[in-house]
C-alpha positions in Angstrom: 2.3 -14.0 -24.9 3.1 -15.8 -21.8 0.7 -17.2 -19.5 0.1 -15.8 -16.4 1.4 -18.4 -14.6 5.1 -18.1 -16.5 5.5 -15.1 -15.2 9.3 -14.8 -12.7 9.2 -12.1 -10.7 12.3 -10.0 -10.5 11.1 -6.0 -9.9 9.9 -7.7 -5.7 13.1 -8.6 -4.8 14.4 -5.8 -6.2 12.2 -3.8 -4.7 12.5 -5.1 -1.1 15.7 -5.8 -0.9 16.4 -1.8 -2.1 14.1 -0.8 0.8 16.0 -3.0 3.3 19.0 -1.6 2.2 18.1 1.7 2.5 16.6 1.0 5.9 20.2 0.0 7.3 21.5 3.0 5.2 19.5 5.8 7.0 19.8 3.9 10.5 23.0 5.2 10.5 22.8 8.6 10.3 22.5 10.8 13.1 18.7 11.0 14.9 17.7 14.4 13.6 19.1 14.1 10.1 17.1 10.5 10.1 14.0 12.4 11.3 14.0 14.9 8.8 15.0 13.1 5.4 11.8 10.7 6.3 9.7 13.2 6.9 10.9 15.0 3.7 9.6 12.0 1.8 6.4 11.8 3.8 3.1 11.7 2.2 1.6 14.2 5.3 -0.2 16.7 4.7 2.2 19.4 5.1 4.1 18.1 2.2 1.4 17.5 0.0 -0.8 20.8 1.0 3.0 22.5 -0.4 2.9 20.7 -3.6 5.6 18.3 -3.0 3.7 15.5 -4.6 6.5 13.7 -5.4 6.5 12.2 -2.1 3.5 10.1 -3.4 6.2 8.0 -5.0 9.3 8.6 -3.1 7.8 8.0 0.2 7.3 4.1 -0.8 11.0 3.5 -0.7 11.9 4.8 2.7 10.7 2.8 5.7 11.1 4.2 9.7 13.3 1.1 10.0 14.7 -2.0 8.9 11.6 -4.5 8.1 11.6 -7.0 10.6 12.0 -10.8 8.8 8.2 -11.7 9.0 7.2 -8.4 7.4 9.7 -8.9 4.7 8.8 -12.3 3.9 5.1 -11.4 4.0 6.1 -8.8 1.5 8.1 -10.5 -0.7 5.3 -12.9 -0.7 2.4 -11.1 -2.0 4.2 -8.7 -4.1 6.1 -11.7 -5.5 3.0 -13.6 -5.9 1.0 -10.8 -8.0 4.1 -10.9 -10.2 3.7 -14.1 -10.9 0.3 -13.9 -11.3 -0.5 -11.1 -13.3 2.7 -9.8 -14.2 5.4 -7.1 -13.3 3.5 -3.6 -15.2 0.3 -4.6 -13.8 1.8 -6.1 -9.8 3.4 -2.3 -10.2 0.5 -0.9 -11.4 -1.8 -2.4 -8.1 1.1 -1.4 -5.9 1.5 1.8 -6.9 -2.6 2.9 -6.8 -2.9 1.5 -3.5 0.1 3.4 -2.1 -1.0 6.8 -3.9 -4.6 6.1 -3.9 -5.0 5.5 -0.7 -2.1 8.5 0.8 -4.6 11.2 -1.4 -7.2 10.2 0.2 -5.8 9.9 3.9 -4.7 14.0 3.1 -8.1 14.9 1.6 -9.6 13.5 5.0 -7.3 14.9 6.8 -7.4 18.0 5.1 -11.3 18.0 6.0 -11.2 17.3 8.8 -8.7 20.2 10.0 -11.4 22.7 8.4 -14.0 21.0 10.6 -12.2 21.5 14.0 -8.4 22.3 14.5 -8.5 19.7 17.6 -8.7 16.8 14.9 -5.8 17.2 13.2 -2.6 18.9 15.1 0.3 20.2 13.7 2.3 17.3 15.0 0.2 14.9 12.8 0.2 17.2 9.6 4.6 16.9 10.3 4.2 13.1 10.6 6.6 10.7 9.2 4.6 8.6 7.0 6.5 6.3 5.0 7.0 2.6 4.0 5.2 -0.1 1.9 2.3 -1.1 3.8 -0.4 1.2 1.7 0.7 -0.9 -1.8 0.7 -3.8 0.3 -2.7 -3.9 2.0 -4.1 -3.1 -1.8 -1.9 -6.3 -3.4 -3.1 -8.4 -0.8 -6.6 -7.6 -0.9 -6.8 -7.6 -4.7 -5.0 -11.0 -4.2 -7.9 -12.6 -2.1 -10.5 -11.3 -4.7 -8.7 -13.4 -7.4 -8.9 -16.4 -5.6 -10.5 -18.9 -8.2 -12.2 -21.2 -5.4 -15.6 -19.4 -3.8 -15.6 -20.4 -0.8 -11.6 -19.7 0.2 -12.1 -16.4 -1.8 -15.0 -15.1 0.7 -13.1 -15.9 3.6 -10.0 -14.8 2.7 -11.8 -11.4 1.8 -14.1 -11.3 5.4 -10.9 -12.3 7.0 -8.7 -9.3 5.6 -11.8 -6.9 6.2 -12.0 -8.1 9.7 -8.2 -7.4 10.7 -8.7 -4.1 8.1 -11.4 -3.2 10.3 -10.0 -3.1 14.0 -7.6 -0.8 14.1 -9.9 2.1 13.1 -12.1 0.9 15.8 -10.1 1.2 18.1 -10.0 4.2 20.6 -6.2 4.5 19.4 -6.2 4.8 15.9 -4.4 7.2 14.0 -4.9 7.8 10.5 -2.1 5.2 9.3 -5.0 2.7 10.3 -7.5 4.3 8.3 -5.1 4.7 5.3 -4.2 0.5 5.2 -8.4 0.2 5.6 -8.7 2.4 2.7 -5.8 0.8 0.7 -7.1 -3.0 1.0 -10.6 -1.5 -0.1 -8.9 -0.1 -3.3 -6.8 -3.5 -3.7 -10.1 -5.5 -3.5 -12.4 -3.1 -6.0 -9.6 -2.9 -8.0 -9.4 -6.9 -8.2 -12.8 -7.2 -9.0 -12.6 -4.8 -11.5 -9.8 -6.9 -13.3 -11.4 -9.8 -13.0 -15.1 -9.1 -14.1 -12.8 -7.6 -17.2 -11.1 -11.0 -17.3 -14.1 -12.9 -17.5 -15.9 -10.5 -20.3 -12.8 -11.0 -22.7 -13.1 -14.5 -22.1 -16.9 -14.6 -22.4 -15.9 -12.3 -26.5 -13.3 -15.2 -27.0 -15.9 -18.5 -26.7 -18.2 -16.3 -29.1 
């Protein structure tokens, strides 16, 4: 088996550069046509309260726009960098619950909180276009600072994304988009742990 380190990645680029595309693709079509293919893949809650939970998957391949280059290196970066690291089923696997993890429970907030008050959640927000990578992004990253092997780098790195996962939901403005990427580097990070307290108890059976 290779080591982890061996590892090319190949499904990132892919990946990106497929969502890039397709960002210049729909920017071509005519406004309202644009408006309602994204929100046709949407993970909002009037698509998911119908049952069209496929959008849990196809709504991470359509983005409001073309990323702009520091987003898209940033992405290619820590998707290509958990690749490397761990893999391409398992970089998937991270991506993937953070996206879907994280959109479920955005709805099943949202979802409570309509029942609570109808001024909480309008039907313009329950329509929203909510698309793009950012969910199994905030979750790769913050299962990437976790791993970090060096103590000290791997606290701050952890207080740090907590910190800037933290302010937009503070904020007076927030919508739930902000609460979903707080929620999604929380999965990222329990889920790193997870792996890596596993990690170490195979190890520890190995030296036995």
């Amino acid at each position: 088996m290779k080591a982890p380190s061996a590892y090319a990645p190949w499904l990132t680029p892919l990946y990106v550069g497929a969502v890039q595309l397709g960002a210049y693709a729909t920017a071509r079509m005519p406004a309202h046509e644009r408006a309602e293919l994204l929100r046709a893949h949407s993970t909002n809650v009037h698509n998911l309260r119908a049952g069209r939970w496929r959008t849990l998957a196809t709504s991470a391949v359509f983005v409001e726009s073309p990323l702009p280059v520091p987003y898209g290196l940033a992405l290619l970066a820590a998707l290509g960098t958990a690749e490397a690291a761990w893999g391409t089923r398992r970089a998937a696997g991270m991506f993937a619950a953070g996206h879907i993890g994280a959109s479920v429970l955005v709805y099943g907030g949202l979802r409570a909180a309509r029942a609570l008050s109808h001024e909480y959640v309008t039907p313009d927000t329950e329509r929203a276009v909510d698309v793009g990578a950012s969910y199994g992004f905030y979750a790769t990253v913050g299962a990437l600072a976790v791993s970090v092997p060096h103590r000290g780098v791997r606290a701050a790195a952890t207080a740090g994304l907590l910190a800037l996962g933290a302010h937009p939901v503070l904020r007076r403005e927030r919508d739930f988009t902000d609460v979903g990427h707080l929620t999604a580097l929380l999965l990222g990070m329990g889920a790193g742990a997870l792996f890596k307290a596993r990690h170490r108890a195979r190890a520890g059976r190995r030296d036995t």
